[in-house]
N, C-alpha and C positions, 0 to 999 in steps of 0.2 A: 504494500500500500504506500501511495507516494504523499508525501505532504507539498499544499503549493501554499505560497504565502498570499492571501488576499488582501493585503495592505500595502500600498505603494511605497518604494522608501521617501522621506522627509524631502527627497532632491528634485520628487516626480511629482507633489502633491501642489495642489493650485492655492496659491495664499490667499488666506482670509483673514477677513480685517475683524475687530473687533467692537462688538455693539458699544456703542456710545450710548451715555447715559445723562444727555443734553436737549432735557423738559422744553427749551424752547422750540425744538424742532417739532412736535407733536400739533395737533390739532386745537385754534380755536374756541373758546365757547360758542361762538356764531356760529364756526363750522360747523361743531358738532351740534348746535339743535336745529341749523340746516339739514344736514345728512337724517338726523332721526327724524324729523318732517317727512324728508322727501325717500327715505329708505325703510323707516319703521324700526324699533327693536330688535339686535342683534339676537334673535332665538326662533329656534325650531319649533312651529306647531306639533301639540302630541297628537299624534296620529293611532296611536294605541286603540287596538277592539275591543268592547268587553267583552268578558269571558263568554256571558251569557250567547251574545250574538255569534257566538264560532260556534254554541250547541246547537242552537233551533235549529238549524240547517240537517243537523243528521236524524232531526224525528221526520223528517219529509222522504224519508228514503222509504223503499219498499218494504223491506225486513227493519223496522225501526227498534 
């Protein structure tokens, strides 16, 4: 069994800068209650079935 290295060495690797942690660059308060106006609340509708509604389906079957 052969080992191969999946990490490139340090010489081959693409440099990356490090995040900066300068508040000014950020968004806004106009921005952002533009954006929330015209985009809405950053979240996901629950989409979730109740439970009940995945049974009734199987009393409609022949052999219930």
């Amino acid at each position: 069994m052969s080992s191969t290295n999946l990490v490139a060495p340090a010489s081959e690797r693409p440099h990356v800068e490090p995040a900066h942690n300068d508040t000014s660059a950020g968004l806004t308060s106009e921005e952002t209650r533009a954006r929330l106006e015209n985009d809405g609340h950053n979240a996901i509708p629950d989409t979730s079935v109740h439970p009940l509604r995945n049974a009734l389906p199987k009393f409609w079957a022949p052999v219930p």
